[in-house]
PAZAPA-4460 file (N, C-alpha, C; in steps of 0.05 Angstrom, whole numbers, plus 32768, in hexadecimal, padded with zeros to 4 digits):
% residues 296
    n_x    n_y    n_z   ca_x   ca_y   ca_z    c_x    c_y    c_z   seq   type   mol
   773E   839E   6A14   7740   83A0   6A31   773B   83BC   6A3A     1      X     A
   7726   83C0   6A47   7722   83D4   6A4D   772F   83DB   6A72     2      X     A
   773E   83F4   6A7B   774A   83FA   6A8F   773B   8415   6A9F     3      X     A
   772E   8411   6AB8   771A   8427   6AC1   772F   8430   6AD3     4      X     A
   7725   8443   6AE6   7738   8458   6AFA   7736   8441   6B0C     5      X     A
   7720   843C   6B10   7721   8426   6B22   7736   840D   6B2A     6      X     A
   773C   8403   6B0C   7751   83ED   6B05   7765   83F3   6B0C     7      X     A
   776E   840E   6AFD   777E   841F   6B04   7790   841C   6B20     8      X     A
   7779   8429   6B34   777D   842F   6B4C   7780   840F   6B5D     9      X     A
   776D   83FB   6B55   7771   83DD   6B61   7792   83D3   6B53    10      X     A
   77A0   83DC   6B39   77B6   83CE   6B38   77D4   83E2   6B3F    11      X     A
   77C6   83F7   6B4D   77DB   8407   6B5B   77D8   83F9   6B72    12      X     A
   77C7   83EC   6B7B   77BF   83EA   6B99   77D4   83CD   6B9C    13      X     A
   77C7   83BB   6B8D   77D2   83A2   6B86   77EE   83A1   6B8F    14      X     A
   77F6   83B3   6B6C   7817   83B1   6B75   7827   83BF   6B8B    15      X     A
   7818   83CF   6B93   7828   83D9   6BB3   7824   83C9   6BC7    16      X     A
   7813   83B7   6BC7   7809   83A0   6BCE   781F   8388   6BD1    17      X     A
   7825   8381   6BBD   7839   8374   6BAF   7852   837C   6BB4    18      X     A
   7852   839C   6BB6   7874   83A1   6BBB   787B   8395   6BD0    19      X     A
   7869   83A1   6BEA   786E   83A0   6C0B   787D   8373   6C13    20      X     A
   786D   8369   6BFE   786D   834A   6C02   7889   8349   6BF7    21      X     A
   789A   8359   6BDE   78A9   8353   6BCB   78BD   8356   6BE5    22      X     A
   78BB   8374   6BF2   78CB   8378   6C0D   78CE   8368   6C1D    23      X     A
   78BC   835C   6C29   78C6   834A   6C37   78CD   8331   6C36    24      X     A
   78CC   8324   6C18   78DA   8308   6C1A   78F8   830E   6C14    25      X     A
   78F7   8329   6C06   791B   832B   6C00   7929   8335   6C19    26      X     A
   7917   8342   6C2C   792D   8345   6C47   7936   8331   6C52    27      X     A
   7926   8317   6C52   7932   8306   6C5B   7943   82F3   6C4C    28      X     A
   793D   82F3   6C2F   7958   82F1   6C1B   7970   82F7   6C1F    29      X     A
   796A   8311   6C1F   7983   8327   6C2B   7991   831E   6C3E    30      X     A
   798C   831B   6C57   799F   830E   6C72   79A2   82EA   6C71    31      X     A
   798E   82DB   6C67   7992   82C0   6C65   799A   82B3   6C4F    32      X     A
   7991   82BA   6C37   7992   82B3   6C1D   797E   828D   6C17    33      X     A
   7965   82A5   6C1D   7954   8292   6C22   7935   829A   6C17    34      X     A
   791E   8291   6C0E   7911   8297   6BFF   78FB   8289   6C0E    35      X     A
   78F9   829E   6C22   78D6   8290   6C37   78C2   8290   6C2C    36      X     A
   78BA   8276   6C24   78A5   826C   6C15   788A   826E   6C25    37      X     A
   788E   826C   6C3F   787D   8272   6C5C   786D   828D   6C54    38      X     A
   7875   829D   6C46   786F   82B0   6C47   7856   82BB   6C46    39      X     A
   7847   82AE   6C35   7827   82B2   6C28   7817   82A4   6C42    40      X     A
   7824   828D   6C4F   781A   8289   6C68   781E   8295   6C80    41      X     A
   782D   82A5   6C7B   782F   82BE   6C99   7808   82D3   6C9B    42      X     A
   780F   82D9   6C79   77F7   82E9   6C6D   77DF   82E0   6C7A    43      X     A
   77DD   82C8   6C6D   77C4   82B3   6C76   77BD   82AF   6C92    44      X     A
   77CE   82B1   6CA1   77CE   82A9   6CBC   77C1   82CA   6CC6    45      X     A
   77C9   82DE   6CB7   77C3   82FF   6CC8   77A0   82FF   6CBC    46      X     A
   779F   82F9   6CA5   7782   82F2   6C92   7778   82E3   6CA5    47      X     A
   7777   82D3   6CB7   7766   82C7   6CBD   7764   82D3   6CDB    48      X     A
   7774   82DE   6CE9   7773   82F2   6CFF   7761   830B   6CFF    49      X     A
   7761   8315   6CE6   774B   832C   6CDD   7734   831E   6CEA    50      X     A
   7738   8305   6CD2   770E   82FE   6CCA   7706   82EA   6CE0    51      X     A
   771A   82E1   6CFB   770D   82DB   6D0E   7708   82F1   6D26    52      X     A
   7716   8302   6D24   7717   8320   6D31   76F3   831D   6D2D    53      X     A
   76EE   8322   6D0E   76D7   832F   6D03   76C3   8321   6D15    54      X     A
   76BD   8303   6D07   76B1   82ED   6D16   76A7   82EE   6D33    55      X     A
   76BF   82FD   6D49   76B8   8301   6D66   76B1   8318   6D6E    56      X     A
   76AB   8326   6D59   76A0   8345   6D5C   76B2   835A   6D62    57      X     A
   76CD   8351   6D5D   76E3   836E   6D57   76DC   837C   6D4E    58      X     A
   76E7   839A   6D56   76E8   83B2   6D46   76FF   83AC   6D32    59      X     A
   76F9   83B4   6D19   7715   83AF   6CFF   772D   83B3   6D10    60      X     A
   7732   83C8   6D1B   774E   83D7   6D23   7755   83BA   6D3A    61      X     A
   7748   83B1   6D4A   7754   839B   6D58   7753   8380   6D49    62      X     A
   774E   837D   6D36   7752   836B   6D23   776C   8371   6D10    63      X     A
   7773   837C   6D0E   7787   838D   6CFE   779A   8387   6D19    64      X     A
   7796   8388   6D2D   77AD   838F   6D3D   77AF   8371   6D45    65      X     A
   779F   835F   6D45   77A4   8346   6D4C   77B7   8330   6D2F    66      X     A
   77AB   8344   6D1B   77BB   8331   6CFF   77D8   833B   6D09    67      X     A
   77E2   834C   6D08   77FF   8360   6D15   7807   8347   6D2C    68      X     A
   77FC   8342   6D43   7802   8331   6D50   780E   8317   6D4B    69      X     A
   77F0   830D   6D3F   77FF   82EA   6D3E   7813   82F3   6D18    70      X     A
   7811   82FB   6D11   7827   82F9   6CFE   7843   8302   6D04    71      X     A
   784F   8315   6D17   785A   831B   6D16   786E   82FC   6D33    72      X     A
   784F   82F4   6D44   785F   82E8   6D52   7862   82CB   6D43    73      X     A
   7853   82C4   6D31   785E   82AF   6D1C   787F   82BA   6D0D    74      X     A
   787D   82CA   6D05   789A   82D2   6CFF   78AA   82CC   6D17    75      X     A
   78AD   82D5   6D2D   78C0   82D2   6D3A   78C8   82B2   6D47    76      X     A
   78B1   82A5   6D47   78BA   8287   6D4E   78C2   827E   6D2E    77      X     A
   78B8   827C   6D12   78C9   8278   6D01   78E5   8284   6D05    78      X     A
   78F3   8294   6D06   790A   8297   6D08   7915   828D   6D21    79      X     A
   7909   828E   6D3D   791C   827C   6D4C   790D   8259   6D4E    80      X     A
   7903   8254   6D46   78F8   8238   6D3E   7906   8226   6D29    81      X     A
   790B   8239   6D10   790A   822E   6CF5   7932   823A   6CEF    82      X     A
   792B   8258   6CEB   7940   8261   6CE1   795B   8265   6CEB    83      X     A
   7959   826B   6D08   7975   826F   6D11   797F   824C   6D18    84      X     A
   7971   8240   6D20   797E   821F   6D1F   7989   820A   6D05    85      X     A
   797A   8219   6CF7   7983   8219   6CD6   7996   8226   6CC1    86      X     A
   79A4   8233   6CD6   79AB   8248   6CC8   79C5   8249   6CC0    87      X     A
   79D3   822E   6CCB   79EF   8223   6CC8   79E9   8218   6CB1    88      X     A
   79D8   8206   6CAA   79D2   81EE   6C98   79C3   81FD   6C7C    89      X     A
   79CF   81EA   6C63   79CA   81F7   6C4E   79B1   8204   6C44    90      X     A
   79B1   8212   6C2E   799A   8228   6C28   7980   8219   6C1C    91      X     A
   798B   81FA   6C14   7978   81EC   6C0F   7961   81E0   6C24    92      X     A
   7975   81DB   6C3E   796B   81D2   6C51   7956   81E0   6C5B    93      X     A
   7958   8204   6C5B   794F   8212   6C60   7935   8212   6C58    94      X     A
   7937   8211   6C39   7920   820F   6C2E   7907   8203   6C29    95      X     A
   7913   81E1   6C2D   7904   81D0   6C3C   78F2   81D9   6C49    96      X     A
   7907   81E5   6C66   78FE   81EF   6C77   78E0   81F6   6C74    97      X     A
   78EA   8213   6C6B   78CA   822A   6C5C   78BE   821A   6C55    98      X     A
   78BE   8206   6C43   78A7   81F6   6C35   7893   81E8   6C47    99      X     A
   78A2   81DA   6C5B   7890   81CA   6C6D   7887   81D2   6C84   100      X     A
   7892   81F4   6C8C   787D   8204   6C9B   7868   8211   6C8E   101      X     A
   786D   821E   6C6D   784F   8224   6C63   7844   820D   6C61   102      X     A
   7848   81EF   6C56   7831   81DE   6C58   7822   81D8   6C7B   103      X     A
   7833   81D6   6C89   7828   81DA   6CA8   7816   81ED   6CB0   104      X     A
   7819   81FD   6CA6   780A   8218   6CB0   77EC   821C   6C9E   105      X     A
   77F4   820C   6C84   77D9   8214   6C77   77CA   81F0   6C7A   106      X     A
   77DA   81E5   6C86   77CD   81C5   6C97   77C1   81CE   6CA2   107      X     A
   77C5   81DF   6CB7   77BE   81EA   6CDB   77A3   81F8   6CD1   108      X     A
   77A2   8206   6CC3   778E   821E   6CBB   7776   8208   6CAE   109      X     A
   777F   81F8   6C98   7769   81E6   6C94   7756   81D5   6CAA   110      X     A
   7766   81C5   6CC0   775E   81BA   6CD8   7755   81D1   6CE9   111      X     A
   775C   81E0   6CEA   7750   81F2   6CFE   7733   8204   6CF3   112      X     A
   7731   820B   6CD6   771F   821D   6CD7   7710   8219   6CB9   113      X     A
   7716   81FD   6CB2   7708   81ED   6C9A   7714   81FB   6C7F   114      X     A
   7705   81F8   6C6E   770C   8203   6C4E   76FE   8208   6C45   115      X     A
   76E7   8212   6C51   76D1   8226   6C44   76DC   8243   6C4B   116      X     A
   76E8   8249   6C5B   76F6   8265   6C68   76E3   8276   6C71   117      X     A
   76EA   8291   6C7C   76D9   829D   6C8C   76E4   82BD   6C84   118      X     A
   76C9   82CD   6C88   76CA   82E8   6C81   76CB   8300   6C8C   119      X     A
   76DE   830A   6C8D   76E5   8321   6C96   76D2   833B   6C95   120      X     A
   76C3   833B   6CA7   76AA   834A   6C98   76B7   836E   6C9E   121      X     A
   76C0   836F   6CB9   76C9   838B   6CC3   76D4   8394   6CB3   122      X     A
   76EC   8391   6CA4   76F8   8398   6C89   76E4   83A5   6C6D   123      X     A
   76CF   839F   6C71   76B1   83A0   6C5D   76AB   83C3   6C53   124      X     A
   76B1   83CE   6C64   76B7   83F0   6C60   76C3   83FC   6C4F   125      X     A
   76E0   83E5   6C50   76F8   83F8   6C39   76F6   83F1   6C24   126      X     A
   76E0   83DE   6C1D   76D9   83D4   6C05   76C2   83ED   6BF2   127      X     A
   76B9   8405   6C01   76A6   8412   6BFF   76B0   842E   6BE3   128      X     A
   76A5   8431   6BD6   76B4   8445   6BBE   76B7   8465   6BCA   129      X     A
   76CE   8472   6BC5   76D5   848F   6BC9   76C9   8496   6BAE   130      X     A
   76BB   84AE   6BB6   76B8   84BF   6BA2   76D5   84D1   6B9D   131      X     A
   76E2   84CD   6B81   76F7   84E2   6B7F   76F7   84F0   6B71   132      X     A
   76EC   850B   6B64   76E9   8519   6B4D   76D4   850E   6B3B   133      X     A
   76C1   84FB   6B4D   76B1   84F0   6B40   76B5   84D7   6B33   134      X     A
   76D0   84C7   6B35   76D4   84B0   6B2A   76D0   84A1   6B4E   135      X     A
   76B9   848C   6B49   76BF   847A   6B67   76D6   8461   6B62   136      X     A
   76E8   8463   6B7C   76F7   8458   6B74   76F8   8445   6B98   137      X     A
   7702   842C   6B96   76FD   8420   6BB0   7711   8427   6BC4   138      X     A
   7702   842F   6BDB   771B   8437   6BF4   772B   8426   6C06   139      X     A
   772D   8413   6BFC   774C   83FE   6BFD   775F   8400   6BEB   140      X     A
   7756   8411   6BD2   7769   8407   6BC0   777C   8429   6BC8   141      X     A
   7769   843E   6BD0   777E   8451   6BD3   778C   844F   6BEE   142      X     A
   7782   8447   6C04   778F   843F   6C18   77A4   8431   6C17   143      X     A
   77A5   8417   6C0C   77BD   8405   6BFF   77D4   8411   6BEE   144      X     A
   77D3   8421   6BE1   77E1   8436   6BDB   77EF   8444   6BEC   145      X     A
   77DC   844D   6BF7   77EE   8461   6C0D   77FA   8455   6C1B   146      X     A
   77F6   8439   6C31   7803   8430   6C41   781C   8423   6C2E   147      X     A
   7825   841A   6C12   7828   840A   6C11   7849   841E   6C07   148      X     A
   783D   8439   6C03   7853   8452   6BF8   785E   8452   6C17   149      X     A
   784B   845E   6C27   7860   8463   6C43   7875   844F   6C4E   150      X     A
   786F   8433   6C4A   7874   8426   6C57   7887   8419   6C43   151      X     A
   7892   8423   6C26   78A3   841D   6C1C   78B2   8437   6C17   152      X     A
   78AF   8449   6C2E   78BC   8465   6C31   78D0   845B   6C4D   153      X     A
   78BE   8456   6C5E   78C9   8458   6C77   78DE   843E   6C7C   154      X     A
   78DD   8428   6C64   78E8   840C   6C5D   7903   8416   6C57   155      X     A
   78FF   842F   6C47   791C   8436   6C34   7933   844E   6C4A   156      X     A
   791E   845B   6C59   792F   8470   6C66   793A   8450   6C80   157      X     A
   7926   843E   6C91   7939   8426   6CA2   7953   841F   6C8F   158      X     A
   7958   8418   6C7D   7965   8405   6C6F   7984   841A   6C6B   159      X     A
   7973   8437   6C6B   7994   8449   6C63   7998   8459   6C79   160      X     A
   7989   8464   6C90   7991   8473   6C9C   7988   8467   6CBD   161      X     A
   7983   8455   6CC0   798F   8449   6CD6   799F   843B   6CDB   162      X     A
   79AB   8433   6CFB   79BD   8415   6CF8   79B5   83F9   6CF9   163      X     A
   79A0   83F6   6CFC   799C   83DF   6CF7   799B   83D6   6CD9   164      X     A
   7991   83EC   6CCE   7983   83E4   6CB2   79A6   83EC   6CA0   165      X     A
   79B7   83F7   6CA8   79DC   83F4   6CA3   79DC   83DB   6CA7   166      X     A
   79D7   83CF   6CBC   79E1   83B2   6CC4   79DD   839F   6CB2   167      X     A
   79C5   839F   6CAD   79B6   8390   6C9F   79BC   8388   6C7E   168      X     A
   79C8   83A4   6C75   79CE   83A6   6C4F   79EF   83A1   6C60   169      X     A
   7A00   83A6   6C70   7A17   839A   6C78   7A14   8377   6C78   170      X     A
   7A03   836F   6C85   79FF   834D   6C89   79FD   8343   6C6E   171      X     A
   79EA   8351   6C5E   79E5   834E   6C47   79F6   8348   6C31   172      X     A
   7A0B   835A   6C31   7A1A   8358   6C1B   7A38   8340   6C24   173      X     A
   7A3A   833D   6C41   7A4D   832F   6C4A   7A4F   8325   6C68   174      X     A
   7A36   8316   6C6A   7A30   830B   6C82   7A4B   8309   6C96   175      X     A
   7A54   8302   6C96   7A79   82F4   6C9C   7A8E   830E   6CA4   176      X     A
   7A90   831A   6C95   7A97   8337   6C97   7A81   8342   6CAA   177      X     A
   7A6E   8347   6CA6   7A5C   835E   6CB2   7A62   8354   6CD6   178      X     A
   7A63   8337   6CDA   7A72   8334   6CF1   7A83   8332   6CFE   179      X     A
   7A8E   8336   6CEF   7AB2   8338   6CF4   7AB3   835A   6D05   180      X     A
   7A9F   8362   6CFB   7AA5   838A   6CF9   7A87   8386   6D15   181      X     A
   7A7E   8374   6D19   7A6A   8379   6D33   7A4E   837D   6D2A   182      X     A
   7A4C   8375   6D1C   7A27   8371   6D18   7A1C   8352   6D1D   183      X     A
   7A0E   8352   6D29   7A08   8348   6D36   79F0   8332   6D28   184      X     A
   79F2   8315   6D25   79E0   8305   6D0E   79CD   8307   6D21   185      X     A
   79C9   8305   6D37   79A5   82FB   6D40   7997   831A   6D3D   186      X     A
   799D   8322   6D47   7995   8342   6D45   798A   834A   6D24   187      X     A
   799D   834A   6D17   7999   8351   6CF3   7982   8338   6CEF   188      X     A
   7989   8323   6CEA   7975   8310   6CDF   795E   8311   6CEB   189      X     A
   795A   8313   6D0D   793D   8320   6D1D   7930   8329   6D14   190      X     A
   7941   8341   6D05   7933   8366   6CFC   7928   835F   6CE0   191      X     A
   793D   834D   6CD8   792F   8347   6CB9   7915   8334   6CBC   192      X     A
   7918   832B   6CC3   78FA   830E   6CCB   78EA   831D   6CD1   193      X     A
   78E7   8331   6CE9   78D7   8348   6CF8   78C9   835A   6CE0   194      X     A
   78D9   836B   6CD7   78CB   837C   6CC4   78C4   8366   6CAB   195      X     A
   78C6   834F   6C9E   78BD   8344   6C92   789F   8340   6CA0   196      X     A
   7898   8338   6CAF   7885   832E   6CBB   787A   8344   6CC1   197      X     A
   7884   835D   6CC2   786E   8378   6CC4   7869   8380   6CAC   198      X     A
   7873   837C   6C8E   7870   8382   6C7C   7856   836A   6C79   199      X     A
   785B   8354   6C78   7843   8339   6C7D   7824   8344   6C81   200      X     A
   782D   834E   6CA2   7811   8350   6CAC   7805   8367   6CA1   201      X     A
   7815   8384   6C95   7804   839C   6C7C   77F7   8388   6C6A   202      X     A
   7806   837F   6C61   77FF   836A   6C46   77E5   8360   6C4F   203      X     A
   77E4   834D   6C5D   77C5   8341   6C6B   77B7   8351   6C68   204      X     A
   77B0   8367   6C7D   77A0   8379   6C7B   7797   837C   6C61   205      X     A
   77AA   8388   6C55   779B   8397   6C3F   7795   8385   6C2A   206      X     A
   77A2   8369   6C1F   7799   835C   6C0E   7779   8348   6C18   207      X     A
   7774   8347   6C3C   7759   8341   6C4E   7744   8359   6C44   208      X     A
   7746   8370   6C3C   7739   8380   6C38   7737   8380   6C19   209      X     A
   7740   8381   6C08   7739   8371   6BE8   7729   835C   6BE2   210      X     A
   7734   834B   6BFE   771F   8331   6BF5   7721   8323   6C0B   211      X     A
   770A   8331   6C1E   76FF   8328   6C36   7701   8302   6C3E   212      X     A
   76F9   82FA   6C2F   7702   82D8   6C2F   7714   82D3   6C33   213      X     A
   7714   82C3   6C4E   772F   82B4   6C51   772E   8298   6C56   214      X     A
   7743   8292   6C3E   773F   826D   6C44   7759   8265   6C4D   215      X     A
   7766   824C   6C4C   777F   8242   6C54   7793   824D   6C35   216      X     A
   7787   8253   6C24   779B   8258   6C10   7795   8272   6C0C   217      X     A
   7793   827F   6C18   778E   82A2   6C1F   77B2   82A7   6C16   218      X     A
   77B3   82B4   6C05   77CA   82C7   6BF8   77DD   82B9   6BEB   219      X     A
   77D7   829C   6BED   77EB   828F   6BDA   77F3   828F   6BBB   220      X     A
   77DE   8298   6BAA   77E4   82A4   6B92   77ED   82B5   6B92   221      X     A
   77EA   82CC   6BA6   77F3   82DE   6BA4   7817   82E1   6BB2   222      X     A
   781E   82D1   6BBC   7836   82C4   6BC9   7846   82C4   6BAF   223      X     A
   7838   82AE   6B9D   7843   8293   6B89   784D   82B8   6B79   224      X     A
   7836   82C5   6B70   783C   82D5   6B59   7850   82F5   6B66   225      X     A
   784F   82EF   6B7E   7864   8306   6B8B   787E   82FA   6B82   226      X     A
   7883   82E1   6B8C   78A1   82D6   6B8D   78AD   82D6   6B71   227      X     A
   7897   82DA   6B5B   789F   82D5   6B3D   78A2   82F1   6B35   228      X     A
   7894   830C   6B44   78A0   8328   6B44   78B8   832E   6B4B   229      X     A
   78C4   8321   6B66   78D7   8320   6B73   78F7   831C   6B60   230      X     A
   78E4   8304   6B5B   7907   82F6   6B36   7902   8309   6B2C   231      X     A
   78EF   8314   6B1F   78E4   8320   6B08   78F9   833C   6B04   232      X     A
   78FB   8349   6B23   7904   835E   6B2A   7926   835C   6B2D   233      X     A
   792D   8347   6B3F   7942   8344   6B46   7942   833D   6B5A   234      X     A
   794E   8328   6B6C   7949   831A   6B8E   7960   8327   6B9D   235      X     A
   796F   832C   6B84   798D   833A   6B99   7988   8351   6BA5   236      X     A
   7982   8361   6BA2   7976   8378   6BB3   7955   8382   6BB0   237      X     A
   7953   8391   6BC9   7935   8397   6BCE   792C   83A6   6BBA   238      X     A
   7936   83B9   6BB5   792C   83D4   6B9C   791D   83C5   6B89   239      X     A
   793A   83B0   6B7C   7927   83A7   6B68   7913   8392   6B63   240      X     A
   7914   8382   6B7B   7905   8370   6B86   78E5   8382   6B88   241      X     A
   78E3   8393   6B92   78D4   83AA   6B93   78C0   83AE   6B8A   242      X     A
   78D5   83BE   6B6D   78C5   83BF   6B4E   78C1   83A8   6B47   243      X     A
   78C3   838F   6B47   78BA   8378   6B33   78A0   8372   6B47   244      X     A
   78A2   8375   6B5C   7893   836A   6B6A   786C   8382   6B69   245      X     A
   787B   8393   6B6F   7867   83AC   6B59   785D   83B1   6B44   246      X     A
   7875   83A9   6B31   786A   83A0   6B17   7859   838C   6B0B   247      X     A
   785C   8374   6B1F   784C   835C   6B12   7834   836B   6B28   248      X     A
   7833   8375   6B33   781D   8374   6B43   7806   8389   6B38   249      X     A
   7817   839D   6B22   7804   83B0   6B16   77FD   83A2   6B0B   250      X     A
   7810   8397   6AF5   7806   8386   6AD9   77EE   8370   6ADF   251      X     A
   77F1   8367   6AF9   77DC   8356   6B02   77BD   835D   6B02   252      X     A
   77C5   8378   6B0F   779E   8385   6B15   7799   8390   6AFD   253      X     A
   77B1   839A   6AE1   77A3   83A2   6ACE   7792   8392   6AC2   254      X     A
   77A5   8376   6ABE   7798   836A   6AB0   7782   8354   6ABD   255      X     A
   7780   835B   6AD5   776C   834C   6AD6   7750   835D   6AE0   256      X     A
   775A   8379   6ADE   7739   8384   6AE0   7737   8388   6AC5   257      X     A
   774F   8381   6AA9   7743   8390   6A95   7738   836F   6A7F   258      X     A
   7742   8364   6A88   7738   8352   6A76   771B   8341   6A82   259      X     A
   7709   833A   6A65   7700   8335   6A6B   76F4   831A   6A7D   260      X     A
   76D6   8319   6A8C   76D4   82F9   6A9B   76E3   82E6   6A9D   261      X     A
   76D5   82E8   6A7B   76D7   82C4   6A7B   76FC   82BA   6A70   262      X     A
   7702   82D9   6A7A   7726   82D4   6A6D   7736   82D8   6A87   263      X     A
   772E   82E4   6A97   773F   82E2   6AB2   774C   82CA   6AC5   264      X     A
   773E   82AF   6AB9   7758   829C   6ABE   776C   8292   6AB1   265      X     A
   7771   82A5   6A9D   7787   82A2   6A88   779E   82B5   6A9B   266      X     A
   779B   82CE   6AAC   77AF   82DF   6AB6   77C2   82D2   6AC5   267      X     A
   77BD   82BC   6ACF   77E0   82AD   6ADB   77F0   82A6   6AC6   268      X     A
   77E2   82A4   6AB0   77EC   829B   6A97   77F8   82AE   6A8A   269      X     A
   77F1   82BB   6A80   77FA   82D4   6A83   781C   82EB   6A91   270      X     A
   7816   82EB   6AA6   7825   82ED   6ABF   7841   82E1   6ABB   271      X     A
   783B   82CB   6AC2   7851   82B6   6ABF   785B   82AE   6AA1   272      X     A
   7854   82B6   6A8F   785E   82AD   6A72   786A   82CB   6A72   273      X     A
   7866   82EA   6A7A   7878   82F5   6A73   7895   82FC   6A87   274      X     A
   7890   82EB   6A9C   78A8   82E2   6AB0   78BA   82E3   6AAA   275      X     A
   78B1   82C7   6A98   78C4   82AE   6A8E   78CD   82C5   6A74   276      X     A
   78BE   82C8   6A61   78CF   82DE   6A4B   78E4   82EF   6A56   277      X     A
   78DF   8303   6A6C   78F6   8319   6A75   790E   8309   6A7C   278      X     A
   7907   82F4   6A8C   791A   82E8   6A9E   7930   82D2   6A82   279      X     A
   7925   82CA   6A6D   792F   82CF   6A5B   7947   82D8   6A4B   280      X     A
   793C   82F2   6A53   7949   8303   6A43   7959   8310   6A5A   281      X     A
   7950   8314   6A6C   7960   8323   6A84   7961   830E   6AA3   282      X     A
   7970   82F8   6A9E   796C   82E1   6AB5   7974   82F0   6ACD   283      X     A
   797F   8306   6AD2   798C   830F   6AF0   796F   8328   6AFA   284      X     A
   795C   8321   6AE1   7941   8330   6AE6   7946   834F   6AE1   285      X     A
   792D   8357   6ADE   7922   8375   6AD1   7930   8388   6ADC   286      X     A
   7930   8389   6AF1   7940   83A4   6AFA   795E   83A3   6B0E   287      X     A
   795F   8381   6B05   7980   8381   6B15   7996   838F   6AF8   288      X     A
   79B1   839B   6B0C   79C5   839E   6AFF   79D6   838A   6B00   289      X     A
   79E7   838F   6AF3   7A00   8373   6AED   7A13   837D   6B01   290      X     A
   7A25   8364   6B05   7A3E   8371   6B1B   7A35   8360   6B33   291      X     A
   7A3D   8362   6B4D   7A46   8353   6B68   7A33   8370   6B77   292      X     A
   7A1C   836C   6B80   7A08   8383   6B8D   7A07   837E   6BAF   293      X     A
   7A06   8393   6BBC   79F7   838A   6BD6   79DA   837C   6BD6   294      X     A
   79D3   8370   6BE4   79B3   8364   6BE8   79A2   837D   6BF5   295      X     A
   79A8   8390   6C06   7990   83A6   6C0C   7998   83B9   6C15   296      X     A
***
């Protein structure tokens, strides 16, 4: 298996890629204790806002700003549509829930815009190689990086040094309590659904710009193999949810820019057989500690 700068740089990209998604299904773990399966369809829904943006002759940046839109306002009717009316009734119910809005949504997307999908052409730029010291390397994959560090910078200073983001690892660790003392559930669970769904619509973008095609199952592998980062890491809190979610996401681009053709549909195989080994050996996952933890 051979590994270029290139690979390199596509499975840094990946798994920061991968983190930002790992973030946002565990925030909403975190306040509901719930595992939004919706999630890869939030993606899909901002994916297809790009590449009809493209289609009507947007400039990228208002395509970008229209995925931000309907995803984020899909988040907010999931949570007062789905989640807060659900939110008495058990975690199974919930889940349901998730299940039969991602099949809805990727129903909607089939009837509405077929299953051949459509291409995001404006995005077609960042696909273009930087020269860096002479190694060309593609300029999404260092961009994706960068957004994917800041934005799991500026994730960590909300979560410790504001109040909402107090509220929130307060709700977290003792929903029941945290209201007793005045925090407030629509507010916290809002903020969590909200920045989930802003972490969503980065994700779109930049996984629309990897691979311009968007069909109705736009990011759902990549959903399936986040949520198995997510165990991988630990679901009880974000950090380590984080790293697993980073981790399977390096291990992902290594091995699939390094192996070869006619072997790259062996990598879910792959992936998921060494899941199942850690989890194994470490069922509370890779980078949880033992003990009674906060969630974020």
């Amino acid at each position: 298996m051979t590994v270029t700068w290139q690979t390199l740089a596509d499975a840094l990209s990946l798994g920061g890629i991968y983190a930002l998604m790992a973030v946002g299904i565990g925030l909403v773990f975190g306040v509901l204790r719930l595992v939004n399966f919706a999630y890869g369809q939030l993606i899909m829904a901002g994916a297809y806002a790009i590449a009809y943006a493209s289609v009507w002759g947007w400039p990228s940046w208002a395509g970008i700003l229209l995925c931000f839109g309907v995803v984020l306002a899909l988040s907010v009717l999931l949570d007062r549509l789905v989640f807060r009316p659900l939110r008495t009734h058990s975690p199974a119910v919930m889940l349901v829930a998730t299940f039969a809005i991602a099949f809805l949504l990727q129903s909607i997307a089939v009837l509405s815009f077929g299953q051949l999908g459509t291409v995001a052409s404006t995005l077609g730029p960042l696909n273009q190689p930087w020269d860096i010291g002479g190694v060309e390397i593609r300029k999404i994959a260092i961009v994706s990086i960068v957004i994917a560090a800041v934005c799991l910078a500026l994730l960590q200073l909300l979560l410790t040094r504001t109040s909402v983001g107090l509220q929130m690892r307060a709700a977290a660790m003792d929903f029941r309590t945290a209201r007793m003392l005045g925090v407030r559930a629509n507010r916290v669970i809002g903020g969590a659904v909200l920045i989930s769904g802003l972490l969503a619509a980065i994700s779109a973008f930049m996984l629309t710009a990897r691979n311009p095609q968007v069909t109705p199952i736009f990011a759902l592998d990549d959903t399936i193999i986040v949520l198995a980062g997510v165990v991988l890491g630990g679901l009880n809190r974000p950090i380590p949810a984080t790293l697993g979610g980073f981790t399977i996401g390096f291990a992902s681009g290594i091995l699939g820019g390094g192996l070869p053709t006619n072997q790259s549909q062996y990598l879910p195989t792959f992936l998921f057989g060494a899941v199942i080994l850690v989890l194994l050996v470490r069922p509370n996952g890779l980078f949880a500690r033992g003990g009674s933890e906060e969630r974020l």
